[in-house]
DRENGU-874069 format. One record per residue (C-alpha): residue number from 0; y, z negated, x. Coordinates in Angstrom, 1 decimal. Each point is the difference from the previous one (the first is absolute). Last residue first. Layout:
<drendren><lonu>NUM</lonu><y>Y</y><z>Z</z><x>X</x></drendren>
...
! end
This chain:
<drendren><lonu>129</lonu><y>-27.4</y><z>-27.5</z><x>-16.8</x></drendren>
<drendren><lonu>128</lonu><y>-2.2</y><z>2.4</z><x>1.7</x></drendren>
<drendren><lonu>127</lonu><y>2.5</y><z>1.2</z><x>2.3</x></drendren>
<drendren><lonu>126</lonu><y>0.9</y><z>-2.9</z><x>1.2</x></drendren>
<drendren><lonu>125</lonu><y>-3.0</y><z>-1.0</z><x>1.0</x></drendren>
<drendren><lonu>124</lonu><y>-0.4</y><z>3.4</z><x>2.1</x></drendren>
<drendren><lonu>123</lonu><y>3.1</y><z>-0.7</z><x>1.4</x></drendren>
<drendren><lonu>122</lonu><y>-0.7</y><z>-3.4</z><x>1.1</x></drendren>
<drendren><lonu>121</lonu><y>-3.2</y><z>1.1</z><x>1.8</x></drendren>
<drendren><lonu>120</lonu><y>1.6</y><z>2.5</z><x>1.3</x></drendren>
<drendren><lonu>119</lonu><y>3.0</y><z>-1.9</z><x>1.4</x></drendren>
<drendren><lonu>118</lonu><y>-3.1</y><z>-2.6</z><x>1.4</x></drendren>
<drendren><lonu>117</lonu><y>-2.4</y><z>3.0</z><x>1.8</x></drendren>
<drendren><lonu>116</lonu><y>3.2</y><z>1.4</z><x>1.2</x></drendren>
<drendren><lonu>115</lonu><y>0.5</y><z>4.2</z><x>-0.8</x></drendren>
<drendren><lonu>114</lonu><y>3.3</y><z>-0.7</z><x>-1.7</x></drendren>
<drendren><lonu>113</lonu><y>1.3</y><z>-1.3</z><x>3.2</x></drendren>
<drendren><lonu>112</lonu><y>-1.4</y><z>2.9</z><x>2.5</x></drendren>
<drendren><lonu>111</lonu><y>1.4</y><z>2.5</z><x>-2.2</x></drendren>
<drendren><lonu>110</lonu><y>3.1</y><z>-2.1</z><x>-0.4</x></drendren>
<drendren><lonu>109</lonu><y>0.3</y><z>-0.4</z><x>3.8</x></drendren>
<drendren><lonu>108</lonu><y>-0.4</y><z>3.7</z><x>0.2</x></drendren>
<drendren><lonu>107</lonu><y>2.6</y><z>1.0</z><x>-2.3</x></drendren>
<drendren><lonu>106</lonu><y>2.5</y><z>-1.7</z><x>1.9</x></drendren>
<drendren><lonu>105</lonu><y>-1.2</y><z>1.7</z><x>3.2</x></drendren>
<drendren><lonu>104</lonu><y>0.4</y><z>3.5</z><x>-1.6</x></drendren>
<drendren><lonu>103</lonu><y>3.5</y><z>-1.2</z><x>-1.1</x></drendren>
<drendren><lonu>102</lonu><y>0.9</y><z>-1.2</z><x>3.6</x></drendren>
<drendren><lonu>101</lonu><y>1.8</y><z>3.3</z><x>0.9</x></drendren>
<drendren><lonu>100</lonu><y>1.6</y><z>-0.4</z><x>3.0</x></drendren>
<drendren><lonu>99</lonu><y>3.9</y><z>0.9</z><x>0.3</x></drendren>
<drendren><lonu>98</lonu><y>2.0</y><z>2.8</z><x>0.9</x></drendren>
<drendren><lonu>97</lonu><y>3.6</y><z>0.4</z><x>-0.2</x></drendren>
<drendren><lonu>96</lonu><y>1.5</y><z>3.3</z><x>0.1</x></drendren>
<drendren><lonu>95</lonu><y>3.3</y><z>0.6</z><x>-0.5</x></drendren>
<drendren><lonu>94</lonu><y>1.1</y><z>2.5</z><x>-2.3</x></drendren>
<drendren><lonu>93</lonu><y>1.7</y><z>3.3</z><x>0.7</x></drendren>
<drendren><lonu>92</lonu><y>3.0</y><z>0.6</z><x>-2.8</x></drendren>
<drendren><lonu>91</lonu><y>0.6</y><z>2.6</z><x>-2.3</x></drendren>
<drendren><lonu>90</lonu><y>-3.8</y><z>0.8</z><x>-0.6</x></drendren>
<drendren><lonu>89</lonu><y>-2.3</y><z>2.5</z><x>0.1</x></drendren>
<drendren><lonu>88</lonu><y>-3.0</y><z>-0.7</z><x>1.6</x></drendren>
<drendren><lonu>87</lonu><y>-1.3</y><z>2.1</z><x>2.9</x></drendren>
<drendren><lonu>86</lonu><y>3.1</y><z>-0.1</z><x>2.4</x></drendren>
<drendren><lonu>85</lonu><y>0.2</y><z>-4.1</z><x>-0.5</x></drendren>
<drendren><lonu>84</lonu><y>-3.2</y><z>-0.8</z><x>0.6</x></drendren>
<drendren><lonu>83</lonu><y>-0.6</y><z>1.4</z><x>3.1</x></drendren>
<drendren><lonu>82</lonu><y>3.2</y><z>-1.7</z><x>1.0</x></drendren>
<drendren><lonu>81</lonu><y>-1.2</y><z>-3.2</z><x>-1.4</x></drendren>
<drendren><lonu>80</lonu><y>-3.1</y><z>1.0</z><x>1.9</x></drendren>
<drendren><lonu>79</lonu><y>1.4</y><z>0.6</z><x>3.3</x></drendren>
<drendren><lonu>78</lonu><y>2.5</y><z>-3.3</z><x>0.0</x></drendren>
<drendren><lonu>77</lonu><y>-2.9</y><z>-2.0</z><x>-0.9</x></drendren>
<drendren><lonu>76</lonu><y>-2.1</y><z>0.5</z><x>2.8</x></drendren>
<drendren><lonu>75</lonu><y>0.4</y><z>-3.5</z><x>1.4</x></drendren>
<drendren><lonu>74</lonu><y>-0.7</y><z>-1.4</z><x>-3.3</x></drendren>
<drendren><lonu>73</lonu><y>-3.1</y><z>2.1</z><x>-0.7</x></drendren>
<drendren><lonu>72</lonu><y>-1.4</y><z>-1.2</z><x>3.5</x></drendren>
<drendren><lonu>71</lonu><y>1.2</y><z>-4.0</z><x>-0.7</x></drendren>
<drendren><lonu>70</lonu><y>-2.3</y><z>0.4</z><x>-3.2</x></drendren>
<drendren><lonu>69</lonu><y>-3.0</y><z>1.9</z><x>1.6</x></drendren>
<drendren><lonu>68</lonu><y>-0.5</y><z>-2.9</z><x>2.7</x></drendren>
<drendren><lonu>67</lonu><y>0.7</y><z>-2.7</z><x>-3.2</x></drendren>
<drendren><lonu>66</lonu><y>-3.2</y><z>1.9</z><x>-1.7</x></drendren>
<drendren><lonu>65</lonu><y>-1.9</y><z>0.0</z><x>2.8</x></drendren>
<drendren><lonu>64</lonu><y>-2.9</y><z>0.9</z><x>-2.3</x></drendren>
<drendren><lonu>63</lonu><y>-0.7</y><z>0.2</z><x>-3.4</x></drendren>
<drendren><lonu>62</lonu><y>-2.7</y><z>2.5</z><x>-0.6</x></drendren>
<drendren><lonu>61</lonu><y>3.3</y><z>2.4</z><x>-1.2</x></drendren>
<drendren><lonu>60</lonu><y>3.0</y><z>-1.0</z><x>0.8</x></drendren>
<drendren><lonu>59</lonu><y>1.9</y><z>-1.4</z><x>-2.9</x></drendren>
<drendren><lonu>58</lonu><y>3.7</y><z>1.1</z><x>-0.9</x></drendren>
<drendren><lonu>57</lonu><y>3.0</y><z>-1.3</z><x>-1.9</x></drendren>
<drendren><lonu>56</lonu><y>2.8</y><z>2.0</z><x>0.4</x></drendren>
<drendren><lonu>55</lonu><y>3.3</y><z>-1.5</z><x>-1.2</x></drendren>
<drendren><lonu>54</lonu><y>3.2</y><z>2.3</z><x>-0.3</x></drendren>
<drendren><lonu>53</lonu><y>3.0</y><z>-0.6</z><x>0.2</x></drendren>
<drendren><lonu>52</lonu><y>3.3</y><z>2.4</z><x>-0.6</x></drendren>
<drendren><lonu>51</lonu><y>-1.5</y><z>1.2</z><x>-3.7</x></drendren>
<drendren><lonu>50</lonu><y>3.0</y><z>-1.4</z><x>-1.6</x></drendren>
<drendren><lonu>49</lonu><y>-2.5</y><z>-2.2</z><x>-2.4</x></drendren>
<drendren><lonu>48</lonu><y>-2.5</y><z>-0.8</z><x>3.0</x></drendren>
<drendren><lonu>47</lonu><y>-2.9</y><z>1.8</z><x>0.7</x></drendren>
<drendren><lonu>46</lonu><y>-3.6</y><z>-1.4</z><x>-0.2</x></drendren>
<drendren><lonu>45</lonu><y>-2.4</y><z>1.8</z><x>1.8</x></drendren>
<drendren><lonu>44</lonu><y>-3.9</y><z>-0.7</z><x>-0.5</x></drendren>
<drendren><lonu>43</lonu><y>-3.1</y><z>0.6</z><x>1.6</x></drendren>
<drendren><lonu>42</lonu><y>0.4</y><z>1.6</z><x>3.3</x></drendren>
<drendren><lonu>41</lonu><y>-3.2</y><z>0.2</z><x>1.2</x></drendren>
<drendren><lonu>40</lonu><y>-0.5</y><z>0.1</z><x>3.9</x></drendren>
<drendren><lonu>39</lonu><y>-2.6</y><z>1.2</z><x>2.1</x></drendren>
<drendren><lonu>38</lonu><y>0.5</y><z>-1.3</z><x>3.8</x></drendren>
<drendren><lonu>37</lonu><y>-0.8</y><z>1.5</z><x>3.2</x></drendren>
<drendren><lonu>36</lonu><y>3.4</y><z>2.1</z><x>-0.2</x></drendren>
<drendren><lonu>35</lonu><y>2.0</y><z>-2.1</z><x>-1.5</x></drendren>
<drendren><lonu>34</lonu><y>-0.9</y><z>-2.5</z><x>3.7</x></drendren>
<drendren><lonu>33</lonu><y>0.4</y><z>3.2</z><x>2.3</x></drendren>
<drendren><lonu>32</lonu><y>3.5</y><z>0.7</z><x>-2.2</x></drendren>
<drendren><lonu>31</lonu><y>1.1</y><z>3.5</z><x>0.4</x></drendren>
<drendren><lonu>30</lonu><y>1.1</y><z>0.1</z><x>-4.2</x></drendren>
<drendren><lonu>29</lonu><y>-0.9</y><z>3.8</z><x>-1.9</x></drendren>
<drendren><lonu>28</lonu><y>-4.0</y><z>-1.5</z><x>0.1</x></drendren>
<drendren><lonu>27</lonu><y>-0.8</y><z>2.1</z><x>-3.4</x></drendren>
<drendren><lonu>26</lonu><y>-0.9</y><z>-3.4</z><x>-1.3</x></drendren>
<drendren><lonu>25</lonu><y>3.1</y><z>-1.8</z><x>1.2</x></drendren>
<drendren><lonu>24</lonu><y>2.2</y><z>2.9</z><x>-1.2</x></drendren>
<drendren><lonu>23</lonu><y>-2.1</y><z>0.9</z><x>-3.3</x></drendren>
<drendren><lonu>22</lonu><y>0.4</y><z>-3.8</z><x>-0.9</x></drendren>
<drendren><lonu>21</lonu><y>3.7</y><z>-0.4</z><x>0.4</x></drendren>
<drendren><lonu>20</lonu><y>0.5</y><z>2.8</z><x>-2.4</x></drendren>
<drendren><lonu>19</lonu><y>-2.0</y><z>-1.1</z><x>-2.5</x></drendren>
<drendren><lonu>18</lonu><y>1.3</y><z>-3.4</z><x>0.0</x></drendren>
<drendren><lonu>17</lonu><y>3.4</y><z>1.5</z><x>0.3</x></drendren>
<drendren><lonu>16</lonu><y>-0.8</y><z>1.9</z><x>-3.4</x></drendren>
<drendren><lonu>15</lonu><y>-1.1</y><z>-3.1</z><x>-1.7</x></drendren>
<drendren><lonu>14</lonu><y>2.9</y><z>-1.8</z><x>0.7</x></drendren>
<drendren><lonu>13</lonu><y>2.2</y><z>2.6</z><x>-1.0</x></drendren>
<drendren><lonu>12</lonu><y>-1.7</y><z>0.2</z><x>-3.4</x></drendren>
<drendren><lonu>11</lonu><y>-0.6</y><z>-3.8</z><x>-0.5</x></drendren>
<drendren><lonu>10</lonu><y>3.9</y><z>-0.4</z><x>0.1</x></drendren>
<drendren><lonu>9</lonu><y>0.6</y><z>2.7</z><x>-2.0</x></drendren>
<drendren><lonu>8</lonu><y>-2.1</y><z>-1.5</z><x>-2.6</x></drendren>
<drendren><lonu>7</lonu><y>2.2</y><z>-3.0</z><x>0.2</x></drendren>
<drendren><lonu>6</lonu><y>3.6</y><z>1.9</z><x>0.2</x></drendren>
<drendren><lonu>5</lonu><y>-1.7</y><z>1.7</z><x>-3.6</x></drendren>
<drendren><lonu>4</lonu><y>-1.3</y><z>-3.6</z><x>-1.5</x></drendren>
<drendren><lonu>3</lonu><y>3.7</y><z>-1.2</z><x>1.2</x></drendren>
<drendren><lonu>2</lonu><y>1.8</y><z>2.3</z><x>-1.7</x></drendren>
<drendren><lonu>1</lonu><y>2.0</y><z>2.3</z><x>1.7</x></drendren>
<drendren><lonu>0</lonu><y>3.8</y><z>0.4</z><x>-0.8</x></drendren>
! end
């Protein structure tokens, strides 16, 4: 029986690899999409579910644009990467593909711009010489 530290590294593995793999085929152009084709895309993260049947792809395009125009291309083209997908990773079962937006690099923006307020740095610098 696997443990859960070894089915959770696993998890992380697969994920990783279909990241990988999903990148090279949007990068390399593989997909005959006119709107993938005049976009850059990062594929950031890939979460896998515990039987490895669903995957979640989280991706960005790059500079930020039509990023709902890139999201409905992806999903209409998701029967040719899953398949992609499924002949260059090894596993017993091809996982559907769901892609989402990444909103992590806006997050972190909105902190930036948070911290860098005269009045939260005030505060902090207060704070920190207490």
């Amino acid at each position: 029986m696997k443990s859960e530290e070894t089915q959770s590294v696993r998890l992380l593995r697969v994920g990783e690899r279909v990241r990988h793999v999903l990148s090279e085929i949007l990068s390399r152009g593989d997909v005959h999409d006119e709107v993938l084709a005049t976009h850059m895309l990062s594929v950031t993260e890939v979460r896998m579910s515990p039987d490895l049947r669903h995957a979640t792809v989280f991706v960005k395009p790059l500079l930020g644009g039509d990023e709902e125009e890139v999201l409905a291309a992806l999903k209409k083209n998701v029967r040719y990467l899953r398949g992609e997908v499924s002949q260059r990773v090894n596993t017993k079962y091809a996982a559907d593909l769901k892609f989402l937006l990444d909103e992590s690099f806006d997050e972190g923006g909105k902190i930036d711009r948070l911290l860098r307020d005269p009045k939260i740095a005030r505060d902090l610098s207060e704070s920190s010489e207490e």
